[in-house]
mmCIF file of the N, C-alpha and C atoms, coordinates in Angstrom:
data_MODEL
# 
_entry.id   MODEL 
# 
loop_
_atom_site.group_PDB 
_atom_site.id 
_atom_site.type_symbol 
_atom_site.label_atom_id 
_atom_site.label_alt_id 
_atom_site.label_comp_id 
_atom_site.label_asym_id 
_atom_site.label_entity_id 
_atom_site.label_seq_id 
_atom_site.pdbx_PDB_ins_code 
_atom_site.Cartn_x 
_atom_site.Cartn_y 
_atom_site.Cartn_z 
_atom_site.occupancy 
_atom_site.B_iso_or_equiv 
_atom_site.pdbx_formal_charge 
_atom_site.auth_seq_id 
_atom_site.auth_comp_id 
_atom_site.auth_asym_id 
_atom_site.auth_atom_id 
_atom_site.pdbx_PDB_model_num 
ATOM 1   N N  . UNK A 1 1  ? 86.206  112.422 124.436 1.00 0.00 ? 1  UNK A N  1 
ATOM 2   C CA . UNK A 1 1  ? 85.973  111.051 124.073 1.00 0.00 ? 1  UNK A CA 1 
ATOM 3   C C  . UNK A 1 1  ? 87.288  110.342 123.746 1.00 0.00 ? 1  UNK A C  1 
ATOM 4   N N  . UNK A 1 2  ? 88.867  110.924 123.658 1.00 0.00 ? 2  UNK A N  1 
ATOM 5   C CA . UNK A 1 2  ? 89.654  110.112 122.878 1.00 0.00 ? 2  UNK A CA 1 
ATOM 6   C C  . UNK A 1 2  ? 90.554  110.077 123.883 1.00 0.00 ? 2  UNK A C  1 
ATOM 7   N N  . UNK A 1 3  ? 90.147  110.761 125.391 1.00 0.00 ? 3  UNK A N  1 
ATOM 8   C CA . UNK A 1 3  ? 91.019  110.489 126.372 1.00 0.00 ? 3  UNK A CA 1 
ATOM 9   C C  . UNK A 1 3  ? 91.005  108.897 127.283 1.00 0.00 ? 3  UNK A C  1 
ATOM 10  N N  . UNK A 1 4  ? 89.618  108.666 127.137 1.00 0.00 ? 4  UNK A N  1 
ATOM 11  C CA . UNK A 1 4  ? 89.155  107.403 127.883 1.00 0.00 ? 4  UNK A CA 1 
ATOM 12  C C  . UNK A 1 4  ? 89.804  106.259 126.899 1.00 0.00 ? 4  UNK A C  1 
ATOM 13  N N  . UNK A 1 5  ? 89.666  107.032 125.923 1.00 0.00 ? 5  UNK A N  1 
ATOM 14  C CA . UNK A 1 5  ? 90.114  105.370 125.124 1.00 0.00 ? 5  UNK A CA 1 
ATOM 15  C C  . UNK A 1 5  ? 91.989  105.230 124.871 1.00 0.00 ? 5  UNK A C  1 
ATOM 16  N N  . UNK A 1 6  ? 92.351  106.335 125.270 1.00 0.00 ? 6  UNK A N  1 
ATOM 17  C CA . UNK A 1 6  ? 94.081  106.814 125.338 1.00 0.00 ? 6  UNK A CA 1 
ATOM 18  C C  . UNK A 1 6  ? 94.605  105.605 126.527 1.00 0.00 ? 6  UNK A C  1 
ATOM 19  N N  . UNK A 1 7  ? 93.706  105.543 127.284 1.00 0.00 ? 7  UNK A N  1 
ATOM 20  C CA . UNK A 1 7  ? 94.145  105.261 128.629 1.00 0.00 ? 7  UNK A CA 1 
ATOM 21  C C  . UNK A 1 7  ? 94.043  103.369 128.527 1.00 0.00 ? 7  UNK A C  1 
ATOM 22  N N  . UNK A 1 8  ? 92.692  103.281 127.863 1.00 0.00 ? 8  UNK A N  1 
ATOM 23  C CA . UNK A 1 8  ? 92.377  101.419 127.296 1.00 0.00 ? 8  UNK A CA 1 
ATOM 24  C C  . UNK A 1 8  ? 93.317  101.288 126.165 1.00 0.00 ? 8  UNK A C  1 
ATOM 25  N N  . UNK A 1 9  ? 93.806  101.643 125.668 1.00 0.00 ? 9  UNK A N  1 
ATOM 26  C CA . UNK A 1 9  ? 94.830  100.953 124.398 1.00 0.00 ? 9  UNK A CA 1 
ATOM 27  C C  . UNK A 1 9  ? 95.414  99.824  125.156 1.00 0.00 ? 9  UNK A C  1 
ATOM 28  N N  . UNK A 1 10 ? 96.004  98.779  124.305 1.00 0.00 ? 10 UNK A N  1 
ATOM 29  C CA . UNK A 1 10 ? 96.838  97.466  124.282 1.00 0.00 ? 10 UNK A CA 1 
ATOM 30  C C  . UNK A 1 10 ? 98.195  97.981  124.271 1.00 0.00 ? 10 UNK A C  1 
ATOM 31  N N  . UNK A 1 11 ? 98.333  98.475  123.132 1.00 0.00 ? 11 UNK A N  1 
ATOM 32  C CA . UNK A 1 11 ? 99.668  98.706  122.493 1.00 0.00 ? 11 UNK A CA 1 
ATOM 33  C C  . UNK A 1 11 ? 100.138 99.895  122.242 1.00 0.00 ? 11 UNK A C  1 
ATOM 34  N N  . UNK A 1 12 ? 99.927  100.977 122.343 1.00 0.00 ? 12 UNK A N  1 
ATOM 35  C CA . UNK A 1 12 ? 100.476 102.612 122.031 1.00 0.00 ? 12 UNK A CA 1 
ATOM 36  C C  . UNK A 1 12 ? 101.795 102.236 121.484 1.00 0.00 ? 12 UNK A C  1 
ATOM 37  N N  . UNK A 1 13 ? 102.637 101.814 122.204 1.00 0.00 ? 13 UNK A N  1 
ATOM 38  C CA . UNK A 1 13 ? 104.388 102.149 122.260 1.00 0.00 ? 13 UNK A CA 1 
ATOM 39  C C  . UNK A 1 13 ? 104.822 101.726 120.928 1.00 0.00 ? 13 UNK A C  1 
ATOM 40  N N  . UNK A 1 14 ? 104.142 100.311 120.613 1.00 0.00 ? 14 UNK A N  1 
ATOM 41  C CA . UNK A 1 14 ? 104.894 99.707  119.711 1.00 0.00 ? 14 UNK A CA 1 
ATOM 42  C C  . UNK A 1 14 ? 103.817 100.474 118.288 1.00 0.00 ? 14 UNK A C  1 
ATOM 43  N N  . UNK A 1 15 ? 102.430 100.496 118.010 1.00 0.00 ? 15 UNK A N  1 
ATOM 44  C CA . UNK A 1 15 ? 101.809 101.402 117.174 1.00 0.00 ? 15 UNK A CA 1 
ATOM 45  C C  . UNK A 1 15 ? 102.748 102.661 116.963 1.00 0.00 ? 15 UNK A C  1 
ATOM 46  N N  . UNK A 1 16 ? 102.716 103.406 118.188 1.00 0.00 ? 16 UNK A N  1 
ATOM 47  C CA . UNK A 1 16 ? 103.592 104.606 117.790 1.00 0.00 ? 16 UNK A CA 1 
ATOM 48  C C  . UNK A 1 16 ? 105.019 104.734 116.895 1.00 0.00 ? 16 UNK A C  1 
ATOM 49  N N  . UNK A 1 17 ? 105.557 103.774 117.634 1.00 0.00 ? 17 UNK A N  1 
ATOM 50  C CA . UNK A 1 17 ? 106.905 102.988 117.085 1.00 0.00 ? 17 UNK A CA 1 
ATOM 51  C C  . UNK A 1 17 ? 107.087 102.797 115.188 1.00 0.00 ? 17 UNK A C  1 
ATOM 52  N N  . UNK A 1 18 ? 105.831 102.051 115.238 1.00 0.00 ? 18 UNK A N  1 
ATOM 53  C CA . UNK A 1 18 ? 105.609 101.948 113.715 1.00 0.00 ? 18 UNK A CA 1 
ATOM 54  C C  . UNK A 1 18 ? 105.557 103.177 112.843 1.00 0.00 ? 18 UNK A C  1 
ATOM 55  N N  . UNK A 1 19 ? 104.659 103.759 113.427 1.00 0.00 ? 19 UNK A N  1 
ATOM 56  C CA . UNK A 1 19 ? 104.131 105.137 112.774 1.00 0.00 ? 19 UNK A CA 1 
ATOM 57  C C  . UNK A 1 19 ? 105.248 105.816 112.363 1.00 0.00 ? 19 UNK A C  1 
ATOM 58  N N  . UNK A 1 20 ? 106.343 105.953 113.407 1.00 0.00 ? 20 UNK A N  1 
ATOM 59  C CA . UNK A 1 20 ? 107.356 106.844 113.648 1.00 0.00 ? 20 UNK A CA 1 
ATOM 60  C C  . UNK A 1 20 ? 108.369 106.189 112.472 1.00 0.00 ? 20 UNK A C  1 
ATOM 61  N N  . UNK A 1 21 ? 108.276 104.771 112.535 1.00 0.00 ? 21 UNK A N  1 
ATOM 62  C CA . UNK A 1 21 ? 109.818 104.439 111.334 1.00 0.00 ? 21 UNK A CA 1 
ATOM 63  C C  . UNK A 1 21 ? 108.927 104.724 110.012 1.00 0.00 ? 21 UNK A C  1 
ATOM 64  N N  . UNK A 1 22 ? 107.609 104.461 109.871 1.00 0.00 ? 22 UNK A N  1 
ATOM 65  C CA . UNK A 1 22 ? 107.046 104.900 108.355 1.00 0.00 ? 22 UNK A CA 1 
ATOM 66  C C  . UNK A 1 22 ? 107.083 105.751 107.746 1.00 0.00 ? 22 UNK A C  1 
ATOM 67  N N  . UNK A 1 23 ? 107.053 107.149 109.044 1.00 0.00 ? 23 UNK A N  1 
ATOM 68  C CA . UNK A 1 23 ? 107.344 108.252 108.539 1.00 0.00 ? 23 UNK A CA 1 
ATOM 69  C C  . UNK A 1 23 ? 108.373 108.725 108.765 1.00 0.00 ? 23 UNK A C  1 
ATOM 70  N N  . UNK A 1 24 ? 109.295 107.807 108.703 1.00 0.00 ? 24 UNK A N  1 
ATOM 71  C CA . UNK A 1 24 ? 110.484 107.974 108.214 1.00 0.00 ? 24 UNK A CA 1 
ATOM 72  C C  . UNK A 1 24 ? 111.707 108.103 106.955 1.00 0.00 ? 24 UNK A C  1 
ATOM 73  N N  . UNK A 1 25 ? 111.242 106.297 106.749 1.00 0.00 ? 25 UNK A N  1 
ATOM 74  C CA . UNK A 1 25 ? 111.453 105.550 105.738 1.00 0.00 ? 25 UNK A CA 1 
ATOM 75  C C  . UNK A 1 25 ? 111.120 105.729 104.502 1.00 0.00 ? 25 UNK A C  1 
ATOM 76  N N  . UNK A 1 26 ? 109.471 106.029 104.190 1.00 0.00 ? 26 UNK A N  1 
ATOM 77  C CA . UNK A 1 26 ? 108.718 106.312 103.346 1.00 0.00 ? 26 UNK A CA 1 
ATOM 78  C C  . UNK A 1 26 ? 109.095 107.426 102.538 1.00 0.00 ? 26 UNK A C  1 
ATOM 79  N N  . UNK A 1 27 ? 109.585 108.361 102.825 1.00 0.00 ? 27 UNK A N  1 
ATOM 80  C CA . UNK A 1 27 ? 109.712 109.796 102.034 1.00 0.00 ? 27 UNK A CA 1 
ATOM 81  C C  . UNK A 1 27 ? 111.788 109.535 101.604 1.00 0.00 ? 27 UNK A C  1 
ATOM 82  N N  . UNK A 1 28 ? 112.011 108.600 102.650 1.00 0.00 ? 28 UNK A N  1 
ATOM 83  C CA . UNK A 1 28 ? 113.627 108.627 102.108 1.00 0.00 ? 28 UNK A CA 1 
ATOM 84  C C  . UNK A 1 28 ? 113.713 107.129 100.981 1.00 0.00 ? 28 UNK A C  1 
ATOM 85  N N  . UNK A 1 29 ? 113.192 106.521 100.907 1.00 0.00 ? 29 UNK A N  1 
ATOM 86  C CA . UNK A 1 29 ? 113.190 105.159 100.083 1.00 0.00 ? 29 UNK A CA 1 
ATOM 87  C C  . UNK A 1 29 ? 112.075 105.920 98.299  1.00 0.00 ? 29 UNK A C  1 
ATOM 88  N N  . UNK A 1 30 ? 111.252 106.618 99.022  1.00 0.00 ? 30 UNK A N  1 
ATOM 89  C CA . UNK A 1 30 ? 110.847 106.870 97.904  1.00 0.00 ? 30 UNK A CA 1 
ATOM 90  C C  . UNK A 1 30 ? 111.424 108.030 96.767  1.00 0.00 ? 30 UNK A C  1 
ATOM 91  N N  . UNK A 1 31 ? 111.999 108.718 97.476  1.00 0.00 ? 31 UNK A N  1 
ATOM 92  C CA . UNK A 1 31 ? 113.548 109.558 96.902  1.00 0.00 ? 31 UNK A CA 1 
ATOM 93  C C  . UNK A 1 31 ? 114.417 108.736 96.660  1.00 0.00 ? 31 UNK A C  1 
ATOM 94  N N  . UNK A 1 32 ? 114.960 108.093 97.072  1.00 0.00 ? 32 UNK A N  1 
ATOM 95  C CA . UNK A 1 32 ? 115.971 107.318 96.942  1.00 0.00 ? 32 UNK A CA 1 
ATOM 96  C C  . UNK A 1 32 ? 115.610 106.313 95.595  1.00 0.00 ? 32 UNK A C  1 
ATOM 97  N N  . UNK A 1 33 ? 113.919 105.594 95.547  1.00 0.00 ? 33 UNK A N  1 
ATOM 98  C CA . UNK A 1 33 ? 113.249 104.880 93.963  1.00 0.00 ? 33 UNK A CA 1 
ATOM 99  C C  . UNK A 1 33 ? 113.620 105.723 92.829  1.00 0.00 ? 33 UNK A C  1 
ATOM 100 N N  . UNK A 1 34 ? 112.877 106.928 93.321  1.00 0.00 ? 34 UNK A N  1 
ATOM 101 C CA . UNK A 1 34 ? 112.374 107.651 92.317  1.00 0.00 ? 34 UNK A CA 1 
ATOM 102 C C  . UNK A 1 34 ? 113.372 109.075 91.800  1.00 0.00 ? 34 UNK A C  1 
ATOM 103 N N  . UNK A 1 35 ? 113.737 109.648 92.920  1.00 0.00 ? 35 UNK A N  1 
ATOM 104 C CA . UNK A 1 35 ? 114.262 110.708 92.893  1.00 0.00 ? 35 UNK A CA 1 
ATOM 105 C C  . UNK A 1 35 ? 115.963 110.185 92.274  1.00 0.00 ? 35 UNK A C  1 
ATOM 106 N N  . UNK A 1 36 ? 116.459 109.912 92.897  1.00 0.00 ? 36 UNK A N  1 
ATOM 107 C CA . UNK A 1 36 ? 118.263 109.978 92.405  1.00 0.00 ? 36 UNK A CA 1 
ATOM 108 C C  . UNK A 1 36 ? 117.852 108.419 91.545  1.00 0.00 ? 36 UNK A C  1 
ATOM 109 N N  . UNK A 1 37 ? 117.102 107.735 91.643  1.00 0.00 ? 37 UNK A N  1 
ATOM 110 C CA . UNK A 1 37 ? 117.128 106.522 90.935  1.00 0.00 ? 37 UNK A CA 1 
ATOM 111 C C  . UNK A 1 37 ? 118.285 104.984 91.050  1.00 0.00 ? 37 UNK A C  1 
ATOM 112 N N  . UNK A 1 38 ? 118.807 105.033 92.492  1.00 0.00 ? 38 UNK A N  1 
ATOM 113 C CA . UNK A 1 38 ? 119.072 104.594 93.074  1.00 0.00 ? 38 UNK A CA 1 
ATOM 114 C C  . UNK A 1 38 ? 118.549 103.446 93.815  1.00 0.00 ? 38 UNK A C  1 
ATOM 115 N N  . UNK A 1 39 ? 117.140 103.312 94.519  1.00 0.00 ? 39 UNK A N  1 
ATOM 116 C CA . UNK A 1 39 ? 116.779 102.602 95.181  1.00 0.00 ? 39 UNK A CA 1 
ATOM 117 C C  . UNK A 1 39 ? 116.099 101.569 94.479  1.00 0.00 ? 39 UNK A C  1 
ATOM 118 N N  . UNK A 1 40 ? 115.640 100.340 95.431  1.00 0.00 ? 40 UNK A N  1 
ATOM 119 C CA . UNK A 1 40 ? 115.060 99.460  94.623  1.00 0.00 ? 40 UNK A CA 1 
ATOM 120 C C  . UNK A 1 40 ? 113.427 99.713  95.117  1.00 0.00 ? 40 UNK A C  1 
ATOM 121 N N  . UNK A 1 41 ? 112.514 99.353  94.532  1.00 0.00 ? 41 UNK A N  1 
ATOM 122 C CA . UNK A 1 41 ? 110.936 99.439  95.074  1.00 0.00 ? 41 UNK A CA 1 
ATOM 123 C C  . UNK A 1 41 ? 110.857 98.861  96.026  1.00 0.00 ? 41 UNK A C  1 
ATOM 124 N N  . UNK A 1 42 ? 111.347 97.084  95.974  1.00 0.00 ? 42 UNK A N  1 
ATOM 125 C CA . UNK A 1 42 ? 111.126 96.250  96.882  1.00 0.00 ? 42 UNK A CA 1 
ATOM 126 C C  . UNK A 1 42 ? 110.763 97.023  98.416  1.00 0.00 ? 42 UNK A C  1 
ATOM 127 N N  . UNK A 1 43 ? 112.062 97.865  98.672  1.00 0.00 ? 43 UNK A N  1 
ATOM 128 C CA . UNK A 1 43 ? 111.982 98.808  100.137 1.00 0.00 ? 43 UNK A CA 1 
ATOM 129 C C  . UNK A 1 43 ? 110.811 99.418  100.080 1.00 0.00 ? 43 UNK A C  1 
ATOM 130 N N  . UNK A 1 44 ? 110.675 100.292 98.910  1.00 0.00 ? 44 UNK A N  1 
ATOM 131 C CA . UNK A 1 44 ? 109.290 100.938 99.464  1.00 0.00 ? 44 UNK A CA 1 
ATOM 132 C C  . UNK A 1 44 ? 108.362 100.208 99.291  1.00 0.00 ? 44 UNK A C  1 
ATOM 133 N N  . UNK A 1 45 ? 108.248 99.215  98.553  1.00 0.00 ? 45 UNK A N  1 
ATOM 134 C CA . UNK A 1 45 ? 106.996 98.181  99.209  1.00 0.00 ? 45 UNK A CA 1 
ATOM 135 C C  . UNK A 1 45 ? 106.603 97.776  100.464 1.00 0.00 ? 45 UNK A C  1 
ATOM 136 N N  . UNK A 1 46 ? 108.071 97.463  100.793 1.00 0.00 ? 46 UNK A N  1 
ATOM 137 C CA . UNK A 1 46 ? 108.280 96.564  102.694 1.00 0.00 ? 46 UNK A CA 1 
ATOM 138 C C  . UNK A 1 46 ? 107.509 97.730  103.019 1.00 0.00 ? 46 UNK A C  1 
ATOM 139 N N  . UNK A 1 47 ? 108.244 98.972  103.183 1.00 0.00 ? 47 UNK A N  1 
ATOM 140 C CA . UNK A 1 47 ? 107.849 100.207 104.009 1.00 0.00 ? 47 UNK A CA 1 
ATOM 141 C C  . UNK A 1 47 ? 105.919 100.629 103.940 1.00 0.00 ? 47 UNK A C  1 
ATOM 142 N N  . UNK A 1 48 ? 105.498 100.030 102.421 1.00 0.00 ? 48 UNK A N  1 
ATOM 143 C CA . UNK A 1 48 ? 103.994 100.375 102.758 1.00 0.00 ? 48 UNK A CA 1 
ATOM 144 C C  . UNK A 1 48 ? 103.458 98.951  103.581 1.00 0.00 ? 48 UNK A C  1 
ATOM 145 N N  . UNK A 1 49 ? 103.939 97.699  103.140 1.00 0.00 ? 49 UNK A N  1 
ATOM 146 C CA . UNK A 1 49 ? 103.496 96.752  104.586 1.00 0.00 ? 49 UNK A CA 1 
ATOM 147 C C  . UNK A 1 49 ? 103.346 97.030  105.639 1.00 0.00 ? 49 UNK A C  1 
ATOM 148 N N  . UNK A 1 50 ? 104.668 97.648  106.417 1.00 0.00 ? 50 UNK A N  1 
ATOM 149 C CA . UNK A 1 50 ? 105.109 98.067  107.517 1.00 0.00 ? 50 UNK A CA 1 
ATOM 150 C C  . UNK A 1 50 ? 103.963 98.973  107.600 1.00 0.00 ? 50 UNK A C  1 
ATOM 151 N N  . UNK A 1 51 ? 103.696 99.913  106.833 1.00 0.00 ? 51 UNK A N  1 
ATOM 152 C CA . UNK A 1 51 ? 102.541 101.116 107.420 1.00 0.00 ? 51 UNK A CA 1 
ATOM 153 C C  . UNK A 1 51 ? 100.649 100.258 107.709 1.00 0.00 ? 51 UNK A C  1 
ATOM 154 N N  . UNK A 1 52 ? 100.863 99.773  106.531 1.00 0.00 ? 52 UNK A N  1 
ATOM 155 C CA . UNK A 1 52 ? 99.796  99.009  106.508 1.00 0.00 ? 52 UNK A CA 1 
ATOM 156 C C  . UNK A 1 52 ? 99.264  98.061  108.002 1.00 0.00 ? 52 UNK A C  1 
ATOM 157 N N  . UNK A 1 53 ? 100.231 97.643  108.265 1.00 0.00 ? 53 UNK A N  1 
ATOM 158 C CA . UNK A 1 53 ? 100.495 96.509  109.415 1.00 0.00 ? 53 UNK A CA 1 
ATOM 159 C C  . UNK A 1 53 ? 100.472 97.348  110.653 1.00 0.00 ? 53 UNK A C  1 
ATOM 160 N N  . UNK A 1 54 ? 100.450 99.274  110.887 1.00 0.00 ? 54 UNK A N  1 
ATOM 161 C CA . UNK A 1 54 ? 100.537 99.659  111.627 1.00 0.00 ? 54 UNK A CA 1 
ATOM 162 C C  . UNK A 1 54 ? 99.347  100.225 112.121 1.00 0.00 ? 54 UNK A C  1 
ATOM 163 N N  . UNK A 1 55 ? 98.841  100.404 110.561 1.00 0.00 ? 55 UNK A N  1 
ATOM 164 C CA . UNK A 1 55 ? 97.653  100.896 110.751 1.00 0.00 ? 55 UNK A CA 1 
ATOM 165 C C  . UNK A 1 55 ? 96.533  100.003 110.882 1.00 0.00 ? 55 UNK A C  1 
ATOM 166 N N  . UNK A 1 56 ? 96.794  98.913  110.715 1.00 0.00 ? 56 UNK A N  1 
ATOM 167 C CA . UNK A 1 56 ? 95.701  97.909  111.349 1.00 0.00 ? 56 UNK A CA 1 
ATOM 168 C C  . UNK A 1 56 ? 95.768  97.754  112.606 1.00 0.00 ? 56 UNK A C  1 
ATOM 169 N N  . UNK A 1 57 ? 96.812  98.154  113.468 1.00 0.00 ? 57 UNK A N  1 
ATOM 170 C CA . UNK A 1 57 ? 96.917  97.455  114.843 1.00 0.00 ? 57 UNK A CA 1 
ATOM 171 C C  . UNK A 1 57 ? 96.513  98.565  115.520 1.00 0.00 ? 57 UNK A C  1 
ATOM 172 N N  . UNK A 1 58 ? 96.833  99.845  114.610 1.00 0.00 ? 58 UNK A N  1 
ATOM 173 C CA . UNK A 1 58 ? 96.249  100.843 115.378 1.00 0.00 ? 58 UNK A CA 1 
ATOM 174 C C  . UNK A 1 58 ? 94.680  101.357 115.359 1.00 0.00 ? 58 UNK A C  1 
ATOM 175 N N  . UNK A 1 59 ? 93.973  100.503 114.605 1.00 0.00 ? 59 UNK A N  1 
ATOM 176 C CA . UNK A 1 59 ? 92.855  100.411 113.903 1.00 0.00 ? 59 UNK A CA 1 
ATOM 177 C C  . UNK A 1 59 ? 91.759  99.350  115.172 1.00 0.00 ? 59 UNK A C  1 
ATOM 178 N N  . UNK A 1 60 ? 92.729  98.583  115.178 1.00 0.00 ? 60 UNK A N  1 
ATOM 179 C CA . UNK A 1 60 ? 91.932  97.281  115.995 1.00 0.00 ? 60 UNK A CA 1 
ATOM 180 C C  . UNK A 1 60 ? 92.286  97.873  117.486 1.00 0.00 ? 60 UNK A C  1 
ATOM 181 N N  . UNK A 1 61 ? 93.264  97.916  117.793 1.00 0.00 ? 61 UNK A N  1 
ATOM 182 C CA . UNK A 1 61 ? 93.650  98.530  119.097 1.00 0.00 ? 61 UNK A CA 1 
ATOM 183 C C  . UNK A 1 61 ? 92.693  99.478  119.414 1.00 0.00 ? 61 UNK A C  1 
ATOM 184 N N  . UNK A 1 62 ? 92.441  100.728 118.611 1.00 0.00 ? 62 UNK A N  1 
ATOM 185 C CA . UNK A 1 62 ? 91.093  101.521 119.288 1.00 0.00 ? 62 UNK A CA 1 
ATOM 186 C C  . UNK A 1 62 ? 89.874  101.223 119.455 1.00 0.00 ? 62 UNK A C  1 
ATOM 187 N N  . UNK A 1 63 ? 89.417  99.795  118.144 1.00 0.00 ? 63 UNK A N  1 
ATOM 188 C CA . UNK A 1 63 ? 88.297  99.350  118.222 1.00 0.00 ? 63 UNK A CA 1 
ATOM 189 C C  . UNK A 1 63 ? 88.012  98.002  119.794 1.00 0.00 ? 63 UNK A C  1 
ATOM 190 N N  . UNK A 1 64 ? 89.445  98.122  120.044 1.00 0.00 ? 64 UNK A N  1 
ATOM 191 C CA . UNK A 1 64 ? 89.420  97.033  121.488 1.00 0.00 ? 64 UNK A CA 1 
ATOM 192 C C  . UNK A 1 64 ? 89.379  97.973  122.368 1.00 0.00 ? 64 UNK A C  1 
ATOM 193 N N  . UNK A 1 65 ? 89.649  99.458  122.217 1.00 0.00 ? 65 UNK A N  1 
ATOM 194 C CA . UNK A 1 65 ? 89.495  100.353 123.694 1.00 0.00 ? 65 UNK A CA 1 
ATOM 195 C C  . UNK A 1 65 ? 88.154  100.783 123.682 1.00 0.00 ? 65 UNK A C  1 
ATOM 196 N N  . UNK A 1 66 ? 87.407  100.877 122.584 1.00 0.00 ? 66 UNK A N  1 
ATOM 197 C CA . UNK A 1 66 ? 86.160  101.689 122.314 1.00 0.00 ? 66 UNK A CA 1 
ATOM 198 C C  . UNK A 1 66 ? 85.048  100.336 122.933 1.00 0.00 ? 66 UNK A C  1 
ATOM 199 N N  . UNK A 1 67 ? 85.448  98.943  122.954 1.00 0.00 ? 67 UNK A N  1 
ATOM 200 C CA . UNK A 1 67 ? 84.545  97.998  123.552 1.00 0.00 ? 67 UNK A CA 1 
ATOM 201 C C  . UNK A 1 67 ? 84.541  97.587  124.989 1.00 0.00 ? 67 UNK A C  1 
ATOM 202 N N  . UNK A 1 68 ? 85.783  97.904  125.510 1.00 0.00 ? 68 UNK A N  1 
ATOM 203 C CA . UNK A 1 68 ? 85.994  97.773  127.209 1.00 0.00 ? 68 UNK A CA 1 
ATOM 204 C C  . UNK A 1 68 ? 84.698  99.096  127.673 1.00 0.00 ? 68 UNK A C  1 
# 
């Protein structure tokens, strides 16, 4: 069932894209808050937008392949 809808996606590249800098960012900004006490939150805020914003598109994007 998750091959047919692999193939209808809108957007993969740039979803993936997202995914990929969140789990990036996320574990080094939040070391960087918390851990050495260095960083500011603001970043890891942006960085949960950014996830947030990824996971909606990747959210709606399957719900637009699952209706074709």
């Amino acid at each position: 069932m998750l091959i047919p809808l692999l193939t209808d996606l809108r957007t993969p590249f740039p979803t993936l894209l997202i995914h990929l800098h969140c789990s990036l960012l996320l574990p080094l900004f939040h070391h960087l808050w918390l851990g050495s006490g260095t960083g500011n939150a603001n970043f890891f805020y942006a960085s949960t937008l950014v996830w947030g914003i990824g996971m909606g598109l990747g959210v709606g994007d399957a719900i637009w392949a699952g209706l074709l």
